[in-house]
N, CA, C and O atoms as a Tinker XYZ file with bonds, in Angstrom:
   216  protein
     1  N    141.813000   -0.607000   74.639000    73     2
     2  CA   140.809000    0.118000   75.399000    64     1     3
     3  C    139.432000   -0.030000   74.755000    63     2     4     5
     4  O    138.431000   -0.358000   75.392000    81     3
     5  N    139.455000    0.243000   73.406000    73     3     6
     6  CA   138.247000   -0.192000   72.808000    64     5     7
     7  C    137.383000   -1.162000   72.860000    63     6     8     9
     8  O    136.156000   -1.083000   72.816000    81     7
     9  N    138.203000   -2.293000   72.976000    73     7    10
    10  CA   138.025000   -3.891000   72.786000    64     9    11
    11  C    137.145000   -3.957000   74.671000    63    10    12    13
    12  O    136.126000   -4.632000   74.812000    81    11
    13  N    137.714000   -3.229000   75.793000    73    11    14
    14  CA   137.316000   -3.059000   77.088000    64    13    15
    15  C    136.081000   -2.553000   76.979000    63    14    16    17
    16  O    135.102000   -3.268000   77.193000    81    15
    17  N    135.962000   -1.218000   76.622000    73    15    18
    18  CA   134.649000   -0.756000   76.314000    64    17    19
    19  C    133.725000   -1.330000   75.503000    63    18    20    21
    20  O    132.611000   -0.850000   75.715000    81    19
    21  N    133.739000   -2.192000   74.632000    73    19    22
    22  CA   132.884000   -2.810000   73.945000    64    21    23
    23  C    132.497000   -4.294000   74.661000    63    22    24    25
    24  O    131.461000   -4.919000   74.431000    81    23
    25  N    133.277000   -4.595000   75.330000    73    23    26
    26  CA   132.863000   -5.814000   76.733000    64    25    27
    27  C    132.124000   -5.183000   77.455000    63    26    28    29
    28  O    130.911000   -5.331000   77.305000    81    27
    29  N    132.518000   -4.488000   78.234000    73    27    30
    30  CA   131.851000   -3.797000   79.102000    64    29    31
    31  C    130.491000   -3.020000   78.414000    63    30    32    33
    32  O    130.127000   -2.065000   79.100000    81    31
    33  N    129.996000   -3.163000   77.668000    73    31    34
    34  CA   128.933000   -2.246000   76.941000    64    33    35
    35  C    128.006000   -3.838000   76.677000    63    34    36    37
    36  O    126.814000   -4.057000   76.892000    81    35
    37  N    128.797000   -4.529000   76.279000    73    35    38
    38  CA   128.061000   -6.228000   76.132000    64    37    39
    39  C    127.447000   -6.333000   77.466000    63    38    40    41
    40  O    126.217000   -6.284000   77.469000    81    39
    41  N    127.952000   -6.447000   78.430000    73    39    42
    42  CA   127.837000   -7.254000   80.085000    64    41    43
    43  C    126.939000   -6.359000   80.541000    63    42    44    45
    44  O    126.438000   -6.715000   81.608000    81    43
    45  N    126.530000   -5.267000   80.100000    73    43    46
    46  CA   125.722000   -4.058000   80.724000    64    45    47
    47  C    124.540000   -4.761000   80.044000    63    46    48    49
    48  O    123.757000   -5.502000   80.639000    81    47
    49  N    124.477000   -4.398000   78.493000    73    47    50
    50  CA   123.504000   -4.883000   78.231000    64    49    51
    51  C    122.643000   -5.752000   78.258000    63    50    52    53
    52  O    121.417000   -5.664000   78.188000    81    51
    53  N    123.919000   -7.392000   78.457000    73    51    54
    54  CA   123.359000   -8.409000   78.825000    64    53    55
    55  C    122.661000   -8.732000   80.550000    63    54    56    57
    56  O    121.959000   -9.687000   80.884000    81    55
    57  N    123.068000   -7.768000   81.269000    73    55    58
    58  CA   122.483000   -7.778000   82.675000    64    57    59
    59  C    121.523000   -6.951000   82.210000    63    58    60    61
    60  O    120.659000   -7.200000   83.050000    81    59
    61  N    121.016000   -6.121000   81.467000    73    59    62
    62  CA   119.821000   -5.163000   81.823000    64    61    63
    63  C    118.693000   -6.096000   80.801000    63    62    64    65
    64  O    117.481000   -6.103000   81.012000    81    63
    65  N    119.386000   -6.886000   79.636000    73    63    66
    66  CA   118.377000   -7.818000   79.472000    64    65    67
    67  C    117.901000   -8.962000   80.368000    63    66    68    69
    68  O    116.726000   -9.317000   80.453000    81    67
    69  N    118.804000   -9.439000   80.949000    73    67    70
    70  CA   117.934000  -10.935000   81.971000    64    69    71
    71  C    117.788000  -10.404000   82.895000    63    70    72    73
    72  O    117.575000  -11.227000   83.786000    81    71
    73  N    117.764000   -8.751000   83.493000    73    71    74
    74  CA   116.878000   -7.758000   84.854000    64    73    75
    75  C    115.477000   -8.040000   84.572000    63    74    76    77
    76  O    114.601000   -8.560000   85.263000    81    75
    77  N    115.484000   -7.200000   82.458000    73    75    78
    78  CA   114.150000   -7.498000   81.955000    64    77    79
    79  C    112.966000   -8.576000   81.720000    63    78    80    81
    80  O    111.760000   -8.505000   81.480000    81    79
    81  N    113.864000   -9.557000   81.899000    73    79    82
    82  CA   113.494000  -11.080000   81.590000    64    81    83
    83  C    112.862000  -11.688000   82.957000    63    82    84    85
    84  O    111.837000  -12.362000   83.059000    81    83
    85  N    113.807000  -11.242000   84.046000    73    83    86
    86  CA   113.627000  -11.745000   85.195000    64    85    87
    87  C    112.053000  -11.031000   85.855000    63    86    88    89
    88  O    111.297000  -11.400000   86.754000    81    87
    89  N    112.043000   -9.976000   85.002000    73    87    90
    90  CA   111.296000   -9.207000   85.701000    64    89    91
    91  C    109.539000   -9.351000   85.164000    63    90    92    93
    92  O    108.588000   -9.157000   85.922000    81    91
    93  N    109.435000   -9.694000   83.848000    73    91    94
    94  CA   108.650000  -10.195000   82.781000    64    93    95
    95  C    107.788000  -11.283000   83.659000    63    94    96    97
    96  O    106.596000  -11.251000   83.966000    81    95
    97  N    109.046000  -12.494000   84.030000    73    95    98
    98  CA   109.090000  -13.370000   84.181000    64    97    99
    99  C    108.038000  -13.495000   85.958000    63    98   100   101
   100  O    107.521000  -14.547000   86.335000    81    99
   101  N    107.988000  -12.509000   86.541000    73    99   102
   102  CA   107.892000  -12.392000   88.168000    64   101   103
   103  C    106.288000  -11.689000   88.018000    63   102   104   105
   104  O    105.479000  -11.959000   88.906000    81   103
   105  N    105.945000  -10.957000   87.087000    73   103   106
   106  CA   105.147000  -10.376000   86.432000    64   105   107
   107  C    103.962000  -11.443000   85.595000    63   106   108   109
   108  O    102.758000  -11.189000   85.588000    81   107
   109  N    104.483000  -12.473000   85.019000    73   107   110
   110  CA   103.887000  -13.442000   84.710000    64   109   111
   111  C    103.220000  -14.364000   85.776000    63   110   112   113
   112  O    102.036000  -14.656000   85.607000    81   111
   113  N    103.868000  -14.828000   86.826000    73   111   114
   114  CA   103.912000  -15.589000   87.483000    64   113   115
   115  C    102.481000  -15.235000   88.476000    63   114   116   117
   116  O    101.504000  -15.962000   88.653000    81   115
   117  N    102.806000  -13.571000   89.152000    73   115   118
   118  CA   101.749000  -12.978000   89.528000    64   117   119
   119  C    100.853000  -12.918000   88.598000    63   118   120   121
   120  O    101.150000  -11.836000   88.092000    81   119
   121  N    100.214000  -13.197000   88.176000    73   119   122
   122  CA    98.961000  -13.246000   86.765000    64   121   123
   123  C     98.637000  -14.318000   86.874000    63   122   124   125
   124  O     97.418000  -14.448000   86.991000    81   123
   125  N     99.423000  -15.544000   86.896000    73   123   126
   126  CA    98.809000  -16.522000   86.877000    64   125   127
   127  C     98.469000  -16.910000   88.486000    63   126   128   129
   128  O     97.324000  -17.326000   88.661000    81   127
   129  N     99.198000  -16.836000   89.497000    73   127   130
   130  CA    98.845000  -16.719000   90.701000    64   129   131
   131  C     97.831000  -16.517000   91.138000    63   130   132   133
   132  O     97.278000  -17.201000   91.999000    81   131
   133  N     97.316000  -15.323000   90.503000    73   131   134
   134  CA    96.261000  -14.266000   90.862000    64   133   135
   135  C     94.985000  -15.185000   89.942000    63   134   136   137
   136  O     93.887000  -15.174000   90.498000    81   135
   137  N     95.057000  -15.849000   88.789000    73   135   138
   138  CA    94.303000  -16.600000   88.332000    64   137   139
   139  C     93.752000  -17.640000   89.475000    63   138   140   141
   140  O     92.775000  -17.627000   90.224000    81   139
   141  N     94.609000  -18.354000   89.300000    73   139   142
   142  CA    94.359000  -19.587000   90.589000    64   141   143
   143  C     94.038000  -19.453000   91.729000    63   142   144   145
   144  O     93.536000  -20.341000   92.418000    81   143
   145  N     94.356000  -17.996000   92.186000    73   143   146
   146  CA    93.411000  -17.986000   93.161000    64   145   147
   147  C     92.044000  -17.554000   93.464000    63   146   148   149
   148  O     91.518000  -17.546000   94.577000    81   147
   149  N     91.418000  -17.122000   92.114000    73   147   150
   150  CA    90.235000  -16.493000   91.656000    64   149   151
   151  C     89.531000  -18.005000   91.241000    63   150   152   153
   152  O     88.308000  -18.002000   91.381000    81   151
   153  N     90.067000  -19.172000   90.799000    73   151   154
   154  CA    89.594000  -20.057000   90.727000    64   153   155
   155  C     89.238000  -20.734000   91.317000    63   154   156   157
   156  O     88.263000  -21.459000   91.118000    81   155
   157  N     90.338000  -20.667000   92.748000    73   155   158
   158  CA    89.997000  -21.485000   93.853000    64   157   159
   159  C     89.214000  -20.958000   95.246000    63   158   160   161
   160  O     89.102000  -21.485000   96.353000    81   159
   161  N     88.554000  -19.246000   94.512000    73   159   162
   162  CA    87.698000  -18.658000   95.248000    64   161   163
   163  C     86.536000  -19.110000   94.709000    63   162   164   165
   164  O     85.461000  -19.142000   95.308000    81   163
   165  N     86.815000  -19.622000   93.080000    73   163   166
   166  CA    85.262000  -19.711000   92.883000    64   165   167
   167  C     84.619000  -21.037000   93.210000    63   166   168   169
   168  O     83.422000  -21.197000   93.446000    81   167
   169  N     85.704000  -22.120000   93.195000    73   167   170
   170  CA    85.870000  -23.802000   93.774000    64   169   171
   171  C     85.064000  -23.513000   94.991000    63   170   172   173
   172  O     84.114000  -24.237000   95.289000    81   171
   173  N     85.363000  -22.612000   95.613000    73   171   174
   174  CA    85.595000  -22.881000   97.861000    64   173   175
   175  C     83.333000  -22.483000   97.807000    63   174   176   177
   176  O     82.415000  -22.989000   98.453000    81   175
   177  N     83.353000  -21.517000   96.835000    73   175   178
   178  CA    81.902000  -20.896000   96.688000    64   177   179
   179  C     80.902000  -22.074000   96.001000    63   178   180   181
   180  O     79.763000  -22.257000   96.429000    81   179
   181  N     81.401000  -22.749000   95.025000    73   179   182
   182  CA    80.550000  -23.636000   94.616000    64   181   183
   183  C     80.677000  -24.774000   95.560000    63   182   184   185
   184  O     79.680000  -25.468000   95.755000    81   183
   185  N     81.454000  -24.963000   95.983000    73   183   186
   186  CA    81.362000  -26.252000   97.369000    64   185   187
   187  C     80.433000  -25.812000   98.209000    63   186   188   189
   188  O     79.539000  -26.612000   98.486000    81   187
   189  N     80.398000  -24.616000   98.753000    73   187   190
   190  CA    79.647000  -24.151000   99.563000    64   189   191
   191  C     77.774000  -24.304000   99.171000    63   190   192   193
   192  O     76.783000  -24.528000   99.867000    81   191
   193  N     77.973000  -24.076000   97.887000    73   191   194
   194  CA    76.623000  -23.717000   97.159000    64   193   195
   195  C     76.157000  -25.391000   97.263000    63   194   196   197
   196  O     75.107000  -25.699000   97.827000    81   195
   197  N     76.975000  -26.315000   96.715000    73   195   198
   198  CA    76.495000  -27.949000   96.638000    64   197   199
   199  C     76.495000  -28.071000   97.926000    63   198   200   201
   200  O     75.493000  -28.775000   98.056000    81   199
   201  N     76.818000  -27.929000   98.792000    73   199   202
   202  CA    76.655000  -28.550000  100.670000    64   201   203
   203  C     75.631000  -28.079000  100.772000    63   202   204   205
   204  O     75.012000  -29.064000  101.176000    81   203
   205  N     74.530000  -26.873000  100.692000    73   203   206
   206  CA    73.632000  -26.113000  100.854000    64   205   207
   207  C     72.274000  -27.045000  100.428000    63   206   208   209
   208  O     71.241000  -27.135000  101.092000    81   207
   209  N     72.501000  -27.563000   99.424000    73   207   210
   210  CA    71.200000  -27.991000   98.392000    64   209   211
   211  C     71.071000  -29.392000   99.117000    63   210   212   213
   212  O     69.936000  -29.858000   99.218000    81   211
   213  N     72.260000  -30.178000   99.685000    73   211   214
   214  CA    71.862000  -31.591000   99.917000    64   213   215
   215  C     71.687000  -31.833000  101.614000    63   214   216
   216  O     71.360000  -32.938000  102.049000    81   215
């Protein structure tokens, strides 16, 4: 029974770590997302700004 409970205490833990991981991971992704698209707001504005001048 012991040997059960101490599996089962592993498999818990190990799912609530790669929940954490997964979740890190989704969290990261939005950040950088959110980068690139601040970049490619500032791209779309300076195109705009060079079409203007010529």
């Amino acid at each position: 029974m012991s040997d059960f409970l101490s599996s089962a205490k592993n498999f818990v833990n190990s799912a609530v770590s790669r929940t954490s991981w997964e979740a890190q991971k989704q969290l990261r992704v939005r950040n950088k997302q959110s980068e690139i698209d601040k970049l490619l707001e500032q791209r779309q504005h300076l195109m705009e700004e060079l079409g203007q001048w010529q």
